[in-house]
N, C-alpha and C positions, 0 to 999 in steps of 0.2 A: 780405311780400316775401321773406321770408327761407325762406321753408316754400318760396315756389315756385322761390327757386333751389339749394336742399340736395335737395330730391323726385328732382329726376334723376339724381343722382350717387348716392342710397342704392338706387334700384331697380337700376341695372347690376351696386354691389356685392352688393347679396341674392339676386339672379339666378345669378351667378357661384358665393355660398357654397352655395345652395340642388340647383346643378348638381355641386360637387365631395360633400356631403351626402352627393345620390342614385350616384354613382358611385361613393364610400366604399361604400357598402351595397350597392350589385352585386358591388364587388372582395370584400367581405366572401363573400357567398354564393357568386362562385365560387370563394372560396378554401376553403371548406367544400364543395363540392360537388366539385372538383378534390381535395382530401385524401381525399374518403369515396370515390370512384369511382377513384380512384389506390390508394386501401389495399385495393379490395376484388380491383382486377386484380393487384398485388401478391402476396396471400393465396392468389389462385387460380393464379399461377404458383407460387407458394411450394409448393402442392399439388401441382403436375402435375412441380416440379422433386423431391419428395419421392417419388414415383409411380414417375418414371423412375428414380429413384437405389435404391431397393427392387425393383426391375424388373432391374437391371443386378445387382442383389447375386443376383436369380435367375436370371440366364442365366450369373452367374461359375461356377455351381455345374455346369451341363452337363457341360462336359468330363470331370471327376472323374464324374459320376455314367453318362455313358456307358461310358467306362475302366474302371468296377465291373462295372458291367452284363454287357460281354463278357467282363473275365475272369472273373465268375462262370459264365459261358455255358462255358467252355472246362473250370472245375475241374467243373460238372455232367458234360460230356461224358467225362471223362477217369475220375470216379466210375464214371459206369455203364460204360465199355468197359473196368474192372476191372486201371487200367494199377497198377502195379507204387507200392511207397512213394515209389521214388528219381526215380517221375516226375512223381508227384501232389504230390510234397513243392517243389518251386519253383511250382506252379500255386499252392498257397493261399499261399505266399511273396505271392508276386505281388499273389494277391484280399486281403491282408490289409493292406498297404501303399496300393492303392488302395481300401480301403475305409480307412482310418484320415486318408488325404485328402479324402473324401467326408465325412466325417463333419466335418472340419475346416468345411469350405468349406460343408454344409448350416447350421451353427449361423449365419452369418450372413443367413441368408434370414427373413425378417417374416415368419409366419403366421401370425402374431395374427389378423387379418382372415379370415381362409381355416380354418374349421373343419378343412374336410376335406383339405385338403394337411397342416393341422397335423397330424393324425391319419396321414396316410401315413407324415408324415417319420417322426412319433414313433415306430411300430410297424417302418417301416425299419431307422431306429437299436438301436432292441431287436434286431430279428433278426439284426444285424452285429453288435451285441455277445455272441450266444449263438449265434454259427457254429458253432464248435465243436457244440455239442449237434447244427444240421444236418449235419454234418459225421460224426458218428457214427450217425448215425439214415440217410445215406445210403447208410455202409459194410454195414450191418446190413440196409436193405431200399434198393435202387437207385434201383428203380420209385418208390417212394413218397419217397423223398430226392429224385430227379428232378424230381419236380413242385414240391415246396419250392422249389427252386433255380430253375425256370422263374416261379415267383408274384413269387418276390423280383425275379429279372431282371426280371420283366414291370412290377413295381412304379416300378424304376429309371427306364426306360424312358417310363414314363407321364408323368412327374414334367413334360416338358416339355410334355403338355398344358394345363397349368397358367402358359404362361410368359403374361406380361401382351403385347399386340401395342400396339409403341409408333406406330403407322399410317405408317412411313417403308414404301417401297416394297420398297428391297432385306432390310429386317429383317422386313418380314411375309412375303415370299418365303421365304426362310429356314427361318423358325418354320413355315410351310406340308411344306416339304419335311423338315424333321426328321417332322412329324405321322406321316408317311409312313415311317419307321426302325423304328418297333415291330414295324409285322407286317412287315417285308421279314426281318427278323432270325429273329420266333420261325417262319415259314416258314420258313426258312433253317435253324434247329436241326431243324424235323421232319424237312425231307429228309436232315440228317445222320443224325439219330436210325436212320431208314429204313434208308439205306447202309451205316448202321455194321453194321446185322443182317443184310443181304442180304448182305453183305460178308463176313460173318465164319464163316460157314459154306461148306462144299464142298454141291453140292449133288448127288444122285446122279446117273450118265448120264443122260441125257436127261431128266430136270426141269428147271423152268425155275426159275434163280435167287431168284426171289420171288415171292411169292404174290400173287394176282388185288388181294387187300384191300391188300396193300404197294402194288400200282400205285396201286391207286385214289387213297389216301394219298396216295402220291409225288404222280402226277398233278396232286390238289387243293392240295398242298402249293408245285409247280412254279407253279400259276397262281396261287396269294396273293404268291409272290415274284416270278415277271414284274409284274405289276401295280405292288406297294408298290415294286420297282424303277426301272419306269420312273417313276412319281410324281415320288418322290425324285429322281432325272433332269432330270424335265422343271424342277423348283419350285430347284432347286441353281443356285449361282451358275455363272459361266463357270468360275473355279479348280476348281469342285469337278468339274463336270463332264469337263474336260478329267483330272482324275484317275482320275476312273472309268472314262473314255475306255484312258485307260491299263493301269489294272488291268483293264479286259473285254476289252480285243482292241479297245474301240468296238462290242462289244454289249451293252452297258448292257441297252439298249432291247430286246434279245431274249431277257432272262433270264442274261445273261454266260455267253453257250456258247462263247465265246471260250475263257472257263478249262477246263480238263481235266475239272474235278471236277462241272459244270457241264454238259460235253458228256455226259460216263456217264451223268448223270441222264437225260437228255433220250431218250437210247442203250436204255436198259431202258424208260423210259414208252415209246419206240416201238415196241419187243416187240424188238430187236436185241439179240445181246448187246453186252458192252462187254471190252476187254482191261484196262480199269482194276483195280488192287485195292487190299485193303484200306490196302495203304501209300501207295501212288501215291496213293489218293483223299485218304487222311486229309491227307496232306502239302499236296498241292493246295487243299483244301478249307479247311484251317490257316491257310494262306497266301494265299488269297484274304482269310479274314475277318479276319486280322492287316490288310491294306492298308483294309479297308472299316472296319475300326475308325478308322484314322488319317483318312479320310474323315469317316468320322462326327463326330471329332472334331475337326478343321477345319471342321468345317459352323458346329459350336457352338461355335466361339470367332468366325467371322464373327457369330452371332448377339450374344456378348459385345459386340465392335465396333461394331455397331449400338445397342446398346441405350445403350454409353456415351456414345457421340457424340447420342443423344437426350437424356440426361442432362443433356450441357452445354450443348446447345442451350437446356434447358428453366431450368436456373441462371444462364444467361447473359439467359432472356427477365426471370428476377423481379427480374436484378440492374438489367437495360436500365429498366422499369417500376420499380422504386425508385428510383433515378436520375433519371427524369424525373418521377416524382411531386414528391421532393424538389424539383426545379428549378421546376417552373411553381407548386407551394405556396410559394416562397419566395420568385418574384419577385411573385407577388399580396401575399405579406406583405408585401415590401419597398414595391409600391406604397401596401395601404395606409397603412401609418407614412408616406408622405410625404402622402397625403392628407389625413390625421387631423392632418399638423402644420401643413399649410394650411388648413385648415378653421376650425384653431386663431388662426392668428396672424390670418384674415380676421374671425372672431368677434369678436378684442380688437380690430381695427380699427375694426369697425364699431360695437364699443362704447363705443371713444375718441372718433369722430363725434358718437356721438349724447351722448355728453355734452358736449361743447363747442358743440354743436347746442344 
């Protein structure tokens, strides 16, 4: 009699210990499978916030390294048009100061990973540190100094091939339209190159200022800069464009015949001649690419911008995902402990039962 009236009261309890048991051991597993699939999203924001944050240490570097670029562009041009000490003497003023920034601001760029940028930078920094030597070897042979001076600038310049695309809209536009600044530039030096020589000489009565090969030059020279200009144009934000807007006249898009230095060109590839000369153009031409530098380099600090606001988006995603890892791993912990202490106290109950049973 006694078995049949204790029978029903121990199965509801073992029922109940048997169900919090199996629940224990679910909370257990998701609390293992919530820690390992929480660490591992974690790890991979941890990754993608280290990515952007090395990403941003190489687009800080742009600025200074387009800044080098041109004024290296400018002490090249001023070498070979054989200007005087007391003019070329603030020109490497100038290149020396922005290249001692460059140098600054490249040491924090990772290349660990990147053979071949590490190899740029490194052979870059040599070659700014042994200017001087280019620098003598210019005075000495122009033509061959010249091209020195155009491999480095071209080198500079490349640099942002390399920039990592963090996939925002307006920073892959960006980095689109800087792609576009190399050749718009070194086409840009050849038609100086060009001008400077057609320029510099008188030519006899009735000869024509420059030779069929100059045009041709010019010409092909003229259309790698329409081109990489409008690029550049099209891929630039509205600031930038409304700048270029500015400095072209708003002929960006047709080559900037707007500018003086710009329309001579166009003036002589038509077979016309032009009233421009060697001062007027230089000055003109100066002063176009003094504005197109500040362009250039407002482009690359929009792209800084971008890159950092990626950064913190992506520290703020590993701090969000650590955060909630922690929270639902510690409210499964905190369930278990109360499970395991029910489990517990329903155990000794049921084993104080069955002994008084």
């Amino acid at each position: 009699m006694t078995t049949a009236l204790t029978t029903p009261t121990h199965q509801p309890a073992q029922k109940g210990t048997r169900a919090i048991a199996i629940t224990l051991i679910l909370a257990v597993i998701a609390a293992v499978v919530a820690g390992v699939v929480g660490g591992l999203l974690v790890l991979r924001a941890s990754a993608e916030a280290e990515s952007a944050r090395q990403a941003e240490a190489f687009a800080e570097v742009l600025p200074d390294t387009f800044n080098l670029a041109v004024n290296l562009s400018f002490e090249r041009d001023a070498v070979v048009a054989g200007v005087p000490p007391v003019v070329l003497r603030p020109l490497r003023q100038t290149t020396d100061e922005a290249a001692q920034a460059w140098r600054t601001r490249a040491q924090e760029i990772d290349s660990d990973d990147d053979k071949e940028l590490d190899a740029t930078l490194t052979r870059m920094t040599q070659e700014l540190s042994n200017i001087d030597v280019l620098r003598t070897q210019a005075q000495n042979d122009p033509a061959i100094g010249s091209k020195h001076y155009t491999a480095l600038t071209n080198d500079l310049f490349s640099i942002a091939d390399d920039l990592p695309n963090t996939g925002e809209d307006q920073s892959e536009q960006a980095i689109e339209a800087i792609g576009h600044m190399p050749e718009a530039w070194e086409s840009l030096g050849q038609e100086r190159a060009i001008m400077f020589a057609a320029l510099s000489y008188s030519p006899l009565p009735g000869a024509k200022p420059i030779s069929d090969e100059e045009i041709a030059a010019l010409t092909e020279a003229e259309a790698a800069w329409r081109r990489s200009l409008a690029a550049f144009y099209e891929k630039s934000s509205e600031d930038q464009r409304a700048a270029l807007d500015g400095l072209t006249n708003s002929t960006a898009t047709k080559g900037a015949t707007g500018v003086p230095a710009h329309q001579a060109v166009n003036d002589i590839i038509a077979g016309g001649g032009s009233a421009v000369t060697l001062d007027s153009y230089t000055a003109s031409s100066t002063e176009f690419m003094r504005g197109l530098q500040e362009i250039f380099v407002a482009s690359a600090q929009e792209i800084v911008e971008g890159q950092r606001a990626a950064r913190d988006d992506a520290v703020r995603g590993a701090l969000a995902g650590l955060v909630l890892t922690f929270a639902v791993v510690g409210v499964l912990a905190l369930l278990i402990v109360v499970l395991a202490v029910v489990l517990v106290i329903l155990r000794r109950s049921a084993s104080a039962r069955g002994a008084r049973g």
